[in-house]
N, C-alpha and C positions, 0 to 999 in steps of 0.2 A: 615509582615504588611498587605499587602494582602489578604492572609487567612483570618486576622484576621476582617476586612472588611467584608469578606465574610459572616463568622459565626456573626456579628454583624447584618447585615442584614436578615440573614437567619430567624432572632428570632421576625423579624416584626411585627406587628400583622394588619399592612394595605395588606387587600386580595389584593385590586388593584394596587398594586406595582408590577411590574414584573421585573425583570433584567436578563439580557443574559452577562456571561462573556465566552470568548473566549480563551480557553489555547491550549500548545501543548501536555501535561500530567498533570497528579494528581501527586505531589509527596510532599506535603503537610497532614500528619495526621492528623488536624484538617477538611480540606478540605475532605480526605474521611471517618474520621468519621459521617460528616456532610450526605454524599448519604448514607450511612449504614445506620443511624437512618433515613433518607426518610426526612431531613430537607431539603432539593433541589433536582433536578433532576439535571440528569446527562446523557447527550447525548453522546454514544461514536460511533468510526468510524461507525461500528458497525449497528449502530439504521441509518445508512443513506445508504444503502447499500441492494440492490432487492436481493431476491432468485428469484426462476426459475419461479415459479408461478406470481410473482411478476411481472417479465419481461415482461411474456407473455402476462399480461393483462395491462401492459403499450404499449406494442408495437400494442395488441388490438384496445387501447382507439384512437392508433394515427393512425387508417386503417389500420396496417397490420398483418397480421395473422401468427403467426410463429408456426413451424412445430418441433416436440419434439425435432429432431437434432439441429434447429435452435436454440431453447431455451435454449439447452444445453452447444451448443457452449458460446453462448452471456454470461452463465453463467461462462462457466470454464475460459473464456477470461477476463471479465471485472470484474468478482466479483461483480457481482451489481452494480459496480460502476457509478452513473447514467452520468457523465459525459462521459463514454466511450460510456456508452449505448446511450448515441443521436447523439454521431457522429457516432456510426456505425447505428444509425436513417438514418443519411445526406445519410451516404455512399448507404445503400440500397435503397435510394431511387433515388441513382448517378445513380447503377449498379445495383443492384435487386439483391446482392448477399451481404454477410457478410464476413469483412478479416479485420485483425489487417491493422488501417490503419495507411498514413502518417501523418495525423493530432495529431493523438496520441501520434506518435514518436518525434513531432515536439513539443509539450507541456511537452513530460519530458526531453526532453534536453533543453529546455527554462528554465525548471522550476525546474531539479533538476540536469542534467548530467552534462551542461555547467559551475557550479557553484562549481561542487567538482575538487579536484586536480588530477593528474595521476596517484597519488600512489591510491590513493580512488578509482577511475574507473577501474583500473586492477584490485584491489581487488574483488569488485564489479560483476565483470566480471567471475573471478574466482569462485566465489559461486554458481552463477547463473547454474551452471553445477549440483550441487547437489537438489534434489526436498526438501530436507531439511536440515539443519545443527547445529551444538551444538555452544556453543562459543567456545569450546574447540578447533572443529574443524577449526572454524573461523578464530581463531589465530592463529593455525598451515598455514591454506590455507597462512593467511598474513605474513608468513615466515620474519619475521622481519622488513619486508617495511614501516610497521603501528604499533605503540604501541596500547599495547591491552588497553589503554584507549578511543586510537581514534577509533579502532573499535568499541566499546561498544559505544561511541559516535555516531558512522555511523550508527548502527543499531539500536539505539534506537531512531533516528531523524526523519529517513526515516518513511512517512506513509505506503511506498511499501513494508515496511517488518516489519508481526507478527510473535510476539513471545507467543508460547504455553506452557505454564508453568507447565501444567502438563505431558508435553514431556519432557520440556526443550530442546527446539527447534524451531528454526528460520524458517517461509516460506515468499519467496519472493512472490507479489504478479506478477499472471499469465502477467499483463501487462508490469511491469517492467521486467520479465522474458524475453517475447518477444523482448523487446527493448534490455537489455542487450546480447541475442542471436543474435541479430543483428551487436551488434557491435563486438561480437567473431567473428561472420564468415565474419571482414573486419581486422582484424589480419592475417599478414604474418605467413604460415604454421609451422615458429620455433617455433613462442607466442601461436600459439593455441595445439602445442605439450607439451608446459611449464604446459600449465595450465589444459590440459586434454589429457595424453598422450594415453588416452585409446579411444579418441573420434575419431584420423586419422585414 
């Protein structure tokens, strides 16, 4: 019903109407038939999201000068993500230096860690060890803890993890990464032998 809302509107012919709808995916045909023929726009994560150049002439604009390593880091760290990138604005401007901060750590366990269950966070956590993974993989790592529908749920929920289709393969994003390596190295040295026996 929806959709079909959408494609109702789409066919307007008042220029001055504009509308913004808000989802968490496309999985509607009608709906991406609609951005394929270019009857609506369509913003994905994606389009909100700096490259390197990008950064550097935001942190430009804001008086500071960043230096290639600098830019590079802010990049591999945040992924453009501008919401990282102004707290670590705050932080260098606390400390004159750039590091995964605690403010970051505190907005995804507010926002996503404190909300999933323990089976989901060990999981979670488990992955985090690979720089990328298949679902195949996925479901092996969750050795029966997790039905492979709630995994396909987990990862397909999470903003903190794209999936490259023409790998077919999962990456976590660098920030989640950080967080969830954080919370590996507060696991007692049995759990962190479970889950990477190759990492002690």
């Amino acid at each position: 019903y929806f959709n079909k809302i959408i494609k109702d509107l789409s066919g307007s012919l008042n220029k001055n109407l504009s509308m913004i709808f808000v989802t968490q995916a496309i999985n509607s045909g009608i709906t991406f038939d609609l951005i394929m023929n270019r009857k609506i726009n369509y913003f994905s994560k994606a389009d909100f999201e700096l490259d390197k150049e990008e950064i550097s002439e935001y942190f430009r604009i804001c008086g500071i000068k960043l230096s290639e390593e600098e830019s590079e880091f802010l990049y591999e760290y945040t992924e453009g993500w501008i919401s990282a990138l102004y707290l670590q604005m705050l932080s260098y401007n606390s400390t004159n230096s750039f590091e995964p901060t605690v403010d970051i750590e505190n907005l995804l366990g507010k926002a996503i860690w404190n909300n999933l269950d323990r089976k989901s966070q060990d999981f979670l956590i488990g992955m985090s060890v690979f720089k990328s993974f298949s679902f195949r993989q996925a479901v092996y790592i969750g050795n029966g803890s997790l039905l492979e529908s709630q995994i396909g749920d987990l990862l397909k929920e999470s903003g903190f993890i794209k999936y490259d289709p023409k790998e077919g393969k999962y990456y976590i994003h660098s920030i989640l990464r950080y967080f969830l390596e954080s919370e590996f190295e507060k696991l007692e040295n049995i759990f962190k032998r479970i889950i990477n026996p190759c990492g002690l």
